[in-house]
Each structure stands twice: as structure tokens, then as C-alpha cells.
C-alpha positions as CSV (number, residue, x, y, z in Angstrom):
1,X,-20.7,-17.7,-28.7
2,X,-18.1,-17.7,-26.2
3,X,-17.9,-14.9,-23.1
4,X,-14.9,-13.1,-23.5
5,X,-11.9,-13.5,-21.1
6,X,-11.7,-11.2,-18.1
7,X,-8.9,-10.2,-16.0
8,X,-9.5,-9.4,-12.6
9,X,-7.7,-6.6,-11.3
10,X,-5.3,-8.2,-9.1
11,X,-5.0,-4.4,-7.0
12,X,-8.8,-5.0,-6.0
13,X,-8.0,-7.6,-3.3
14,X,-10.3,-8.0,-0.3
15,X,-9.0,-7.6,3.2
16,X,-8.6,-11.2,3.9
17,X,-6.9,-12.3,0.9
18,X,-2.9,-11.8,1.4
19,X,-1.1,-8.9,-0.8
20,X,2.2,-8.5,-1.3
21,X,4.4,-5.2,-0.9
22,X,8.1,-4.1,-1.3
23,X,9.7,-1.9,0.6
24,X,12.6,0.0,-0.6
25,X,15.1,2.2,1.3
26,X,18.3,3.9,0.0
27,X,21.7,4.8,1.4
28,X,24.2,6.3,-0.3
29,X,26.4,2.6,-0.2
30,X,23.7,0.4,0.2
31,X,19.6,-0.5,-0.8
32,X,17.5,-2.3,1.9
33,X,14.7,-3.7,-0.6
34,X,12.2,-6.1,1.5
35,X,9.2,-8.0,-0.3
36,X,6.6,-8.4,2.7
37,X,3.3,-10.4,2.4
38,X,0.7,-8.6,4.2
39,X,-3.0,-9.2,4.5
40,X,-5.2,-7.0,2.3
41,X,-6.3,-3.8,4.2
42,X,-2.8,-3.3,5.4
43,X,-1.2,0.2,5.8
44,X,2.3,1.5,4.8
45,X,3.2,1.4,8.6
46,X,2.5,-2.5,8.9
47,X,4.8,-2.8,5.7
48,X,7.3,-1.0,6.8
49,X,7.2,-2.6,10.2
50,X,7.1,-6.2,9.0
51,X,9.9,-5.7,6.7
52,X,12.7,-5.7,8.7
53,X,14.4,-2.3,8.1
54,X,13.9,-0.3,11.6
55,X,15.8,-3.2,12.9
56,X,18.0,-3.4,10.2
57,X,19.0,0.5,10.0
58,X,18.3,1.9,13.9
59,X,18.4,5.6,13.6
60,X,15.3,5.6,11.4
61,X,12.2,6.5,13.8
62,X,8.9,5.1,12.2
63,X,7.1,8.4,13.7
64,X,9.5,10.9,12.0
65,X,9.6,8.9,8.6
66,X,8.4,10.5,5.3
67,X,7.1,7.8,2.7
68,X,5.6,7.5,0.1
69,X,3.7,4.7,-2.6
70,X,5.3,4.8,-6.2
71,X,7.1,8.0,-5.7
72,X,4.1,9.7,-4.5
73,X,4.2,10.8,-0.7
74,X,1.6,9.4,1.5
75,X,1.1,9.3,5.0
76,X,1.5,5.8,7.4
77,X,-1.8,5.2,7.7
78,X,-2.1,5.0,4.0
79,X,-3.6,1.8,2.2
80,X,-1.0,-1.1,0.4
81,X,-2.2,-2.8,-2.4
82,X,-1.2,-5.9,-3.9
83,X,2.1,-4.9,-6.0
84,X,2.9,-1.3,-4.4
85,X,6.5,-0.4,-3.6
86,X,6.5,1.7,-0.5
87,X,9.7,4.2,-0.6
88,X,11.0,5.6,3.0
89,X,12.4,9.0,1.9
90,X,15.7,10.5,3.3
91,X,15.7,14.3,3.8
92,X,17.5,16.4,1.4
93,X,21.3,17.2,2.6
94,X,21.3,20.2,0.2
95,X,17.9,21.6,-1.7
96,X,18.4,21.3,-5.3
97,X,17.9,24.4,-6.2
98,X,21.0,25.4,-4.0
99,X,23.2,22.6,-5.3
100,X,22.3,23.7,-9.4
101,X,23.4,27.3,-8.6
102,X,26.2,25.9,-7.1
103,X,27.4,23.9,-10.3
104,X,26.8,26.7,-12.6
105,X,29.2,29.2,-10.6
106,X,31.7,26.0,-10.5
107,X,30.9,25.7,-14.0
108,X,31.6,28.8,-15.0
109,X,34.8,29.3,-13.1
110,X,36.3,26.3,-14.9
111,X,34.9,27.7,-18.0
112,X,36.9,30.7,-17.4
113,X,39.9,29.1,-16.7
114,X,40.2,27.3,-19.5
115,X,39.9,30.1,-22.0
116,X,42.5,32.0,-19.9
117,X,44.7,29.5,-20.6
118,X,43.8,29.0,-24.1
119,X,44.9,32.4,-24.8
């Protein structure tokens, strides 16, 4: 009988073997989006580092930088594993709670308008 076929978890890499890791920031007008090979154990500092993008886009300050792995924050010191997209966040310009409230009094306004003149 034969063995069955097992996959091995390409995640599971040991710290010598290489991994590799995107990293992804966003600007309104552009995407900086950098695969980076690193060697296993790596952190989301060295990724971020060896990608390019404090070079690329000065005013971001690796100290001051919130991140994350798939959408999840994390800290720098965090673990990469083979296939993990680290994301560098930019803050908020308005909390979304604020901006919803916002639109619904906009929204309403128009709303208003509109029947006013449909009278």
C-alpha cells in the first residue's frame, strides 16, 4: 500500500532556510509594494528595512511606524513567515465614526433639498 502524499507546511521554515515577504504601503496616489527575501527568523523590522521604502518615502520614521501582518497589527519585532504581507499603516486623517456622522447630516441636507424643490 502506498503512504499517502504530505504537504509540508511551507510557513514552518527553519531560520536558515530563506522566506519570502511583501511589503505593502499606500498613498493616496500611489502603492509601494516590495517582495523581500529574508532569511527565516526574520522580523517585520528587517522586512521593512530591506525593502526599500524608508528610502523610497523619507518622512516615514521606522520607530514611529504602526504595522501590522495580514491586516492584523503587530509590533516590529514581530516574526515573518514565508508568504506574510506586512502592511505599514497610515494614521487616520478623520476617525470614521466622525466622517459617517458627517455624511448622514450631508445626506440629509440634500435629501431635504430635493423634496423642497419637488414641491
Amino acid at each position: 500500500m502506498p503512504l499517502p502524499l504530505v504537504r509540508s507546511n511551507c510557513m514552518d521554515k527553519s531560520p536558515t532556510e530563506a522566506i519570502r515577504v511583501t511589503v505593502v504601503y499606500a498613498l493616496p496616489q500611489r502603492q509601494w509594494v516590495q517582495a523581500v527575501k529574508l532569511d527565516g527568523g526574520a522580523s517585520v523590522r528587517m522586512a521593512i528595512e530591506r525593502s526599500g521604502v524608508l528610502k523610497a518615502v523619507p518622512e516615514l520614521r521606522l520607530e514611529t511606524l504602526e504595522v501590522g501582518i495580514f491586516h492584523r497589527r503587530c509590533s516590529l519585532d514581530a516574526p515573518v513567515r514565508d508568504g506574510d504581507r506586512v502592511e505599514i499603516y497610515r494614521p487616520l486623517v478623520l476617525d470614521p465614526k466622525d466622517a459617517r456622522r458627517m455624511r448622514a447630516a450631508r445626506n440629509k441636507t440634500q435629501s431635504r433639498a430635493v423634496s423642497a424643490r419637488s414641491r
